[in-house]
C-alpha positions in Angstrom: 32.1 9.7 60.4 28.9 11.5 61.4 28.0 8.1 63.1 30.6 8.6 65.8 29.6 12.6 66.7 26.3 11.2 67.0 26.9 8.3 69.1 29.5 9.9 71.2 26.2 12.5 71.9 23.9 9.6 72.8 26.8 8.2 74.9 27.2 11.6 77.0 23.7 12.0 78.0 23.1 8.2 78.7 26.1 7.9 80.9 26.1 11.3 82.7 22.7 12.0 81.9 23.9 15.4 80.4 22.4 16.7 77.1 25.3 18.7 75.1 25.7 19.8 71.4 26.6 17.2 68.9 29.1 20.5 67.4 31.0 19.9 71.1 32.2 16.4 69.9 35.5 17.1 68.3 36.8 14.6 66.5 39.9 14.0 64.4 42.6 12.0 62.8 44.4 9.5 65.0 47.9 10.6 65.4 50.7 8.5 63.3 52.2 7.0 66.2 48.9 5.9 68.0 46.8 2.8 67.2 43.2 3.6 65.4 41.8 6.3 62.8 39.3 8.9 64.4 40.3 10.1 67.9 37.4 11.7 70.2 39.0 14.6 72.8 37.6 14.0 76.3 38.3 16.8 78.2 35.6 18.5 77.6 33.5 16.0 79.0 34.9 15.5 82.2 32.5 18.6 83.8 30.1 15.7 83.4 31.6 12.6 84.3 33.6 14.2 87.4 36.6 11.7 86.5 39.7 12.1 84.6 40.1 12.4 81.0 41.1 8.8 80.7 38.6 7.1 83.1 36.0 9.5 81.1 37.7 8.4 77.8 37.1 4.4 78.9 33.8 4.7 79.7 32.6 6.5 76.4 34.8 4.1 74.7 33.2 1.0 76.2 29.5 2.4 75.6 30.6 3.1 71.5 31.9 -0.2 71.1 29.1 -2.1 72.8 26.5 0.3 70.7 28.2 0.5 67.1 29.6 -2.9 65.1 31.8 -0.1 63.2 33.8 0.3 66.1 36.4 -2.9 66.4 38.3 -1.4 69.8 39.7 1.6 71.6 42.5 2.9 73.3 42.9 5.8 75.9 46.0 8.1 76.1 45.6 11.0 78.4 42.5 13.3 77.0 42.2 11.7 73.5 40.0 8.2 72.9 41.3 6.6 70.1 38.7 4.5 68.0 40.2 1.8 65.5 37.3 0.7 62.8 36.5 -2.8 61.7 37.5 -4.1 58.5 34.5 -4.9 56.9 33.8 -0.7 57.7 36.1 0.3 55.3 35.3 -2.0 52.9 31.5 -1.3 53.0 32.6 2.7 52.3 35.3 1.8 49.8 31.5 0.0 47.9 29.4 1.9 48.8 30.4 5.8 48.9 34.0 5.8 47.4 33.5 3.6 44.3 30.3 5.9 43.4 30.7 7.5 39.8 29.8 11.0 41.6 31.7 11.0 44.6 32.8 13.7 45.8 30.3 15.9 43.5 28.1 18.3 46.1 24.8 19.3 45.7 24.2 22.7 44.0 23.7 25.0 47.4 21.8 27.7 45.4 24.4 30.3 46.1 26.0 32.1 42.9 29.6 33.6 43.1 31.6 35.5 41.2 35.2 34.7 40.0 37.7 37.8 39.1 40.6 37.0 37.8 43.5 37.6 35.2 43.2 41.6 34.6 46.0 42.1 31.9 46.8 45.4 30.3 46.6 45.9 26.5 50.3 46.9 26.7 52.2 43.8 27.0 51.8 40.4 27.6 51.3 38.2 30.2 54.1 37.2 32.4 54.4 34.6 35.4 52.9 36.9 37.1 49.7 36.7 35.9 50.2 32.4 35.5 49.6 32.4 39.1 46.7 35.0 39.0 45.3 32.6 36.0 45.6 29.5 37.8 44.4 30.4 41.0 41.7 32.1 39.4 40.7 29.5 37.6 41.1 26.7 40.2 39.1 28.4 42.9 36.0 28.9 40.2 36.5 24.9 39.7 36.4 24.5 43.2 33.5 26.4 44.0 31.4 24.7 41.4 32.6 21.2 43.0 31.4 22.5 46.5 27.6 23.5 44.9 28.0 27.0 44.0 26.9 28.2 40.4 30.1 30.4 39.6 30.8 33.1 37.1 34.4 33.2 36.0 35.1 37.3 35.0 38.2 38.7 33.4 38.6 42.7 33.8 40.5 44.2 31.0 42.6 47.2 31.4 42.4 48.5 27.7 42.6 52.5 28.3 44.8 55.2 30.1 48.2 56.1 29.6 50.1 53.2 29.7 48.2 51.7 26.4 48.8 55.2 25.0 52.5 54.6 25.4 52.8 51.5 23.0 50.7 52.9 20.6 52.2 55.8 20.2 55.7 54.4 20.1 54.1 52.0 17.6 52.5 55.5 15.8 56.2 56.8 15.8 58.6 54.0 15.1 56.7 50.9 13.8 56.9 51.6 10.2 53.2 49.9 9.5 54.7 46.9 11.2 52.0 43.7 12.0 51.9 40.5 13.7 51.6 39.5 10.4 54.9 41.0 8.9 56.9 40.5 12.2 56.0 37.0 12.5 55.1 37.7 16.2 51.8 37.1 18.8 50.1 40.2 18.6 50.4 40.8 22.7 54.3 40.1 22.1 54.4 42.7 19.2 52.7 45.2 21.2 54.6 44.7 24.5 58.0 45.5 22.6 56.5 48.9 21.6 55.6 49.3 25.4 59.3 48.5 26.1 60.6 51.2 23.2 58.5 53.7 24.3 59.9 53.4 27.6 63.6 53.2 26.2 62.9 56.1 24.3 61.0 58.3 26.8 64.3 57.6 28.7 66.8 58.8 26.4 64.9 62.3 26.5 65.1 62.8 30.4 68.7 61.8 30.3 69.3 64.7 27.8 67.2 67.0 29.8 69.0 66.6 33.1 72.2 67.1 31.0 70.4 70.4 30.2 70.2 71.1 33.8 66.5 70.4 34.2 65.5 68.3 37.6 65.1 64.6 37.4 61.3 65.3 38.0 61.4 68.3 35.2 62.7 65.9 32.6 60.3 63.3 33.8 57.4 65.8 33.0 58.6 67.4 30.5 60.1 64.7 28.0 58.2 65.2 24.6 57.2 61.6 24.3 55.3 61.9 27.7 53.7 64.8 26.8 52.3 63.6 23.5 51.2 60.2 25.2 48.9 62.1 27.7 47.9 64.6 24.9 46.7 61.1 22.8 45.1 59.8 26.0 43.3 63.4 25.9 42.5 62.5 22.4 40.9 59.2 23.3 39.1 60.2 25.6 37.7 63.1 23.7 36.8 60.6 21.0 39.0 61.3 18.2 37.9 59.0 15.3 41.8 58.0 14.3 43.3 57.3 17.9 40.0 55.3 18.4 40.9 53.2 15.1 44.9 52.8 16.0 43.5 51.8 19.8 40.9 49.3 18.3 43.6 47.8 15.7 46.5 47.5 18.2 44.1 45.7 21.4 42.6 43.5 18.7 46.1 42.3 17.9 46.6 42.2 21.7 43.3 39.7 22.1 44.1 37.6 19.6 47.7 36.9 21.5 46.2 36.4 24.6 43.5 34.1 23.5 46.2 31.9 22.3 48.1 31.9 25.5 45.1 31.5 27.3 43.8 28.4 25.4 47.3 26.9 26.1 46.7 27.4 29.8 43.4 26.1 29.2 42.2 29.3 30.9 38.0 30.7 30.3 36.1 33.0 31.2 32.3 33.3 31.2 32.2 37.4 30.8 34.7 39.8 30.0 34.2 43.4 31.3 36.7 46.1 29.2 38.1 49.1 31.6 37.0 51.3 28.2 33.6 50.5 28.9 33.3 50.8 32.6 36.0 54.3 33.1 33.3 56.4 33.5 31.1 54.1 36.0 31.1 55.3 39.7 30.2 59.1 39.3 26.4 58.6 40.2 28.1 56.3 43.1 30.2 59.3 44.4 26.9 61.7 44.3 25.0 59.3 46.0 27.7 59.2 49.0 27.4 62.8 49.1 23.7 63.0 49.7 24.2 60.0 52.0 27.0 61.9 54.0 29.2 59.2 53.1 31.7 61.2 51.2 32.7 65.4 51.7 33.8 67.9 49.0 36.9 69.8 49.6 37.5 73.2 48.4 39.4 72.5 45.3 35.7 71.0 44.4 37.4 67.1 44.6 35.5 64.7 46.3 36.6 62.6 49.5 36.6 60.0 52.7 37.2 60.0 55.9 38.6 56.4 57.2 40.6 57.4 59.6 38.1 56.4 62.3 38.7 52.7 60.5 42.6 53.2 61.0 42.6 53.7 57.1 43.5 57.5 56.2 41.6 59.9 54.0 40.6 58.6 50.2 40.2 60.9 47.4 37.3 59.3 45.2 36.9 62.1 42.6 39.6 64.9 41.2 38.3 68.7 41.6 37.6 68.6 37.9 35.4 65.6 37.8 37.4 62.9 36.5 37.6 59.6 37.9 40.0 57.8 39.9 40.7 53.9 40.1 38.7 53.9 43.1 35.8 55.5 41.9 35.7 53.5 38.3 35.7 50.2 41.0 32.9 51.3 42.5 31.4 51.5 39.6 32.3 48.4 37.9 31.3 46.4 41.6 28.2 47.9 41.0 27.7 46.8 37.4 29.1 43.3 37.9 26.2 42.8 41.2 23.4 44.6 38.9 24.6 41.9 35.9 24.5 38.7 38.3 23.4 39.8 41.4 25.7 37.0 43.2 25.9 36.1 46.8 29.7 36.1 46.9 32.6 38.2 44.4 36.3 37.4 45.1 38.7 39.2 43.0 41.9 37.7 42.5 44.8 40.0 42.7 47.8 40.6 44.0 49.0 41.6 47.3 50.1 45.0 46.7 46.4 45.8 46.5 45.3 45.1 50.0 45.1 48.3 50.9 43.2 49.4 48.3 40.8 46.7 49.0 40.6 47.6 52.2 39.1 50.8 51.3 37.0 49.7 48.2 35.1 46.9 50.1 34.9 49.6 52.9 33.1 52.7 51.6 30.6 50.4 49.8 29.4 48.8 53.0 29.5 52.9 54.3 27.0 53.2 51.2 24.9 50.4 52.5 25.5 47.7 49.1 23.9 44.8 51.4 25.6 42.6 48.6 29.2 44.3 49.7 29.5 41.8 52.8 30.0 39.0 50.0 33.4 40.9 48.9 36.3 39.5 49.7 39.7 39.8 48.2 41.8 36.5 47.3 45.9 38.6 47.7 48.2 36.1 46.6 52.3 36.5 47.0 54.7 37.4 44.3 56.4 34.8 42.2 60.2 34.9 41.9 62.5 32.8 40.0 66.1 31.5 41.3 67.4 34.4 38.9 65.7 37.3 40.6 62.5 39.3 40.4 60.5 39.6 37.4 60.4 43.3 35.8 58.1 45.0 33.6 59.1 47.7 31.8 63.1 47.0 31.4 61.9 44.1 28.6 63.2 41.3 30.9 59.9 40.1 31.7 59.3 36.6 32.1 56.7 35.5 29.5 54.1 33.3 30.1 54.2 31.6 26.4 57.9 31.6 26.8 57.5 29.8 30.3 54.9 27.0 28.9 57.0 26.4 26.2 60.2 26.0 27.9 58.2 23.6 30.3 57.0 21.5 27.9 60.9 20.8 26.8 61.7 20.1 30.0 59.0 17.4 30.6 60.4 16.2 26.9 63.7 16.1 28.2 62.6 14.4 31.4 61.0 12.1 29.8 62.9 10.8 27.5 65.5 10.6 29.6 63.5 7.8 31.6 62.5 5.9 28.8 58.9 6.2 29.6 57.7 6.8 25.7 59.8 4.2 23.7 56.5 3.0 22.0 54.9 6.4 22.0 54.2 7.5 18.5 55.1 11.5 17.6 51.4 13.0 18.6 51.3 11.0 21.6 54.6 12.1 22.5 53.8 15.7 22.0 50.4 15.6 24.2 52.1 14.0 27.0 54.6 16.5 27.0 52.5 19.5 27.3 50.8 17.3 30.0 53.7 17.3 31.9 54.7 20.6 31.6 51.8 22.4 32.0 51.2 19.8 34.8 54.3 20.7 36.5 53.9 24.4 36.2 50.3 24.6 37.7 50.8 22.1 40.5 54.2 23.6 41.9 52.1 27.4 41.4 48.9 26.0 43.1 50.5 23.7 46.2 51.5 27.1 47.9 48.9 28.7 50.2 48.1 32.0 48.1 49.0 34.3 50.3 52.6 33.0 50.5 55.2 34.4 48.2 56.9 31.6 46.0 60.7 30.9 44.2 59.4 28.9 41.0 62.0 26.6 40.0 61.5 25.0 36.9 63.7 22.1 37.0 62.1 21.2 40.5 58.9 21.5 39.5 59.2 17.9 36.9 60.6 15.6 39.3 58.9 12.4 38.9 60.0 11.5 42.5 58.8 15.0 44.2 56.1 16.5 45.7 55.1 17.7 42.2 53.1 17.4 39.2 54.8 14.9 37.6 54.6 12.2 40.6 50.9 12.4 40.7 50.5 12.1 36.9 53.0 9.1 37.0 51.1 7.8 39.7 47.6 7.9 37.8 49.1 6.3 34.8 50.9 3.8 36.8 47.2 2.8 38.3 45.6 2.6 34.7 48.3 0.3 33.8 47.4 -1.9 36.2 43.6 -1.8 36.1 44.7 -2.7 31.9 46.8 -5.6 32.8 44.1 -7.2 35.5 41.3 -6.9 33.0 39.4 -4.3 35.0 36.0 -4.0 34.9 35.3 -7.1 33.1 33.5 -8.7 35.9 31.3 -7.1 38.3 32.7 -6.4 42.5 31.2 -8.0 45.4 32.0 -6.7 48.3 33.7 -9.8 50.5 35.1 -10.3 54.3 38.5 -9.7 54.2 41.1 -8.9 57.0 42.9 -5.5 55.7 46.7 -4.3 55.3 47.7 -1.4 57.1 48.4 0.5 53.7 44.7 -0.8 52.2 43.4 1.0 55.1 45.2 3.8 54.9 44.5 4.6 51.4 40.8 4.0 52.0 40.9 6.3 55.4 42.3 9.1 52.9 40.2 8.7 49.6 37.1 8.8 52.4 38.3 12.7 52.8 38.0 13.6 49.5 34.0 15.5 49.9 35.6 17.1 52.8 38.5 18.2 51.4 36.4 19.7 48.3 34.6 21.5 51.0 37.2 22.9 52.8 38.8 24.2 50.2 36.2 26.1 48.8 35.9 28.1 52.2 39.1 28.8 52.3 39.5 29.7 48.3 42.7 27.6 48.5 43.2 24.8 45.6 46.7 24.3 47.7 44.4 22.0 49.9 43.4 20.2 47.2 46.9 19.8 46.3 48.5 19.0 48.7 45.8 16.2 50.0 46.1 14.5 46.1 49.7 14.3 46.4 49.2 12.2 50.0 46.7 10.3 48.1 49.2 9.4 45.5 51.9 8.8 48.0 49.7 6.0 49.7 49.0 4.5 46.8 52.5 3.9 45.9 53.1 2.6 49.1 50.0 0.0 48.8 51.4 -0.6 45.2 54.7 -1.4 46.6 53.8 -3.3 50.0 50.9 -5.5 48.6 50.8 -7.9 45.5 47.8 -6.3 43.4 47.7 -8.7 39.9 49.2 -11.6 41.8 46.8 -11.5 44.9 46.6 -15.0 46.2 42.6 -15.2 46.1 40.4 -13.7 43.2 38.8 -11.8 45.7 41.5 -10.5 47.1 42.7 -9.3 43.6 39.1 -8.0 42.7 39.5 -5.8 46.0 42.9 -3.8 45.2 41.9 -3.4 41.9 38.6 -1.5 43.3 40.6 0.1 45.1 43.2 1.2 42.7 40.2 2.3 40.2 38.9 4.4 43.0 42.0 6.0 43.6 42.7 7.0 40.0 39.4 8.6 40.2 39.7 10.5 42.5 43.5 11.6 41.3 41.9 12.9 38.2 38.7 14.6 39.8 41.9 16.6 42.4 44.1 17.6 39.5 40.8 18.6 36.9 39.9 20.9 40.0 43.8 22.3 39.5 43.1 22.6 36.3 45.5 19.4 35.8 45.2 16.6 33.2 46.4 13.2 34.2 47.8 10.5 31.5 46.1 7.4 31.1 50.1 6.1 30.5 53.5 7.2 30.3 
């Protein structure tokens, strides 16, 4: 629609012989309830013309359609010029942008980002929780690279510190040699219910020192197990050569689990950075702030900032005896990841319990002058509940992300079958649809949420083949391929013909025009619930066209040639939206 902007400039200056910028021309989508599809606001403009809005609004109106074939006619209400475009308009973009092979696909921009996401601990494994950190995560990074940006997808392990200490050593105490192997279990799973005894356990031992009279924060401290977990952290940390082999034997189990559950949630990554390896980064960044004046040693010889000046408070960024602190290891690691890459942009995708901390990260390196630190930015998303409550950790009563897929995928069988949508479906076909259901399901009902917004994930809501869901759009696509199948698609070449258009043919042409701009918008915003929810409007104007218009039993070949373009163009760009959501669409079902 650049045509109109830059018309609507010409317009301004030949009619009030005013020069303004073409960025001043706002235009937008024609309300519902008004006649025509791109709307021009006019009070601006009426500095120059010295009338009112509509009088102003008339004359620009009659100069575009005198200057521009495009434009069919106009209408004025109040400040906003509504423009209605011709016919053979939408057709021409339907041929000649929409129907492209690569629409939608942006230029590469030169610009290289960085995507952080996923972050599990060795302890356990992952939960919803970290579904919606791996689908955003992995969404945005798809996004990105649609909108011209070469992207690095980066997954930060947390494999050290006490909490990994606890399920070994539980393991160490009470696992009786026990495998993945001899348990029949994923290796995360195995190791998560060691994490879960250790923490059973641990509180067994307070309970009997508070009946011994010692304070709830005594026992806490005191409790054997907790003491020999931080004496095998010690250990770790000093190098001992057989808590180094027990740590090594138990994450590789842990790996091997999440890969699986990864590859199910068709999750990658381009570079994995392990906590064990970066602990230790930051140090020289702390010395540096001191010379720089950035940072002030107390007394106690620990290290600090002063943000209260930024309405943060004061940050400790190195313990009197040396060792690190999470902030000062994510100094180091920022540092590490820019030295690797050196990319214009990072986002780290983590929850929103984090802000604050960062607040402060992002903060003391732009006091340390990291030019690259301006490209920072933190993508917080909300917490996911389920109808039965809030997820918890420690307690065992986690909800697991295998668990989740799996009971997802039964759903979407029971769903299905229900319906009668597989009758002639053979056993394999079957089982691939239902995982593309499922999985469907789950990402689009985790991903059509702003992320910032916390979300109630209900599973039975999520495969509705009538919703705003996963499901619908999926039906939808296959419902289009059966119809390009049954009118022999793409067995004859399209020429573009005069044709007088429905009301729902224009619509869905109007909306599968947004599509590059949708792409675009939602890379600056680092929201794939843009791209969601605009595929799901797609998909609900198609079935609306489907239902309004006859499409196999059009009364002219031409006419029949036309919805059939149309409908191919729409499945299209259905499946480009969804792969961005990380989202496979059936070709039947």
């Amino acid at each position: 629609m650049n045509f109109i902007a830059s018309l609507t400039f010409q317009a301004i200056k030949d009619l009030y012989q005013v020069k303004v910028d073409e960025k001043s021309v706002n235009l937008q989508e024609t309300r519902k309830e008004f006649e025509g599809q791109v709307t021009i606001v006019t009070f601006p403009f009426t500095k120059y013309s010295k009338k009112s809005p509509e009088q102003t609004g008339s004359e620009i109106g009659d100069y575009l359609v005198a200057h521009a074939a495009e434009i069919a006619s106009y209408n004025v209400i109040k400040g906003f010029l509504n423009l209605s475009l011709t016919d053979s308009f939408w057709l021409q973009l339907l041929d000649t942008e929409i129907s492209k092979p690569d629409f939608g696909e942006i230029p590469k921009n030169g610009k290289r980002v960085m995507v952080e996401y996923s972050s599990p601990n060795t302890n356990k494994p992952l939960h919803l929780g970290h579904v919606r950190n791996n689908l955003l995560g992995f969404s945005v990074a798809a996004i990105l690279e649609a909108a011209g940006y070469e992207v690095i997808k980066t997954n930060l392990v947390n494999d050290r510190g006490i909490h990994i200490c606890k399920s070994m050593l539980a393991w160490e105490k009470y696992g009786k040699g026990e495998t993945p192997e001899s348990a029949g279990l994923k290796g995360d799973k195995l190791v998560g219910n060691y994490y879960v005894l250790f923490d059973k356990e641990y509180k067994k031992e307070v309970d009997l020192l508070k009946a011994a009279g010692k304070s709830e924060e005594e026992a806490k401290r005191e409790a054997p197990l907790m003491l020999q977990a931080q004496e095998m952290l010690r250990q770790w940390e000093a190098g001992d050569d057989e808590v180094i082999d027990l740590w090594k034997r138990m994450n590789s189990w842990v790996y091997d689990g999440f890969e699986e559950t990864y590859e199910k949630m068709g999750i990658t990554f381009d570079k994995v950075y392990y906590e064990s390896n970066t602990y230790l980064l930051g140090k020289d960044i702390i010395e540096e702030g001191l010379s720089k004046g950035v940072f002030f040693r107390k007394e106690d010889n620990s290290v600090w900032i002063d943000l209260t000046a930024d309405g943060l408070d004061q940050k400790l960024v190195l313990r009197g005896d040396g060792t690190s602190v999470y902030i000062t290891q994510d100094l180091g690691t920022a540092q590490l990841k820019y030295d690797d890459y050196r990319m214009d942009n990072s986002i780290y995708v983590v929850g929103n319990e984090q802000d604050y901390h960062f607040k402060v990260l992002f903060l003391i390196l732009k006091k340390l002058g990291k030019s690259w630190a301006e490209g920072l930015y933190h993508l917080s998303y909300g917490m996911v509940d389920l109808p039965s409550g809030k997820m918890k950790s420690r307690e065992g009563t986690v909800v697991d992300a295998d668990d989740l897929m799996a009971e997802m995928i039964d759903t979407a069988k029971l769903r299905t079958e229900e319906l009668g949508k597989v009758d002639d479906f053979s056993e394999e076909e079957k089982g691939g649809l239902y995982e593309m259901i499922g999985l469907g399901a789950l990402k689009y009902f985790l991903l059509k949420v702003e992320p910032k917004k916390r979300l109630l994930f209900d599973p039975n809501e999520s495969i509705d083949f009538q919703g705003h869901t996963g499901p619908f759009i999926q039906y939808t696509h296959a419902r289009i391929k059966s119809v390009l199948t049954k009118g022999n698609y793409g067995t004859t070449p399209f020429s573009v013909q005069p044709m007088s258009l429905e009301a729902s043919e224009r619509d869905l042409i109007k909306e599968l025009a947004k599509f590059t701009d949708i792409v675009k918008g939602a890379a600056a915003d680092y929201s794939p619930a843009v791209i969601a929810n605009y595929v799901y409007e797609v998909a609900k104007l198609y079935n609306k066209f489907y239902h309004e218009v006859s499409i196999l039993k059009a009364e002219e070949k031409s006419l029949k040639e036309f919805r059939l373009n149309l409908s191919a163009a729409t499945a299209t760009v259905i499946q480009k939206a969804m792969r961005l959501l990380g989202i496979q669409v059936p070709e039947r079902m």
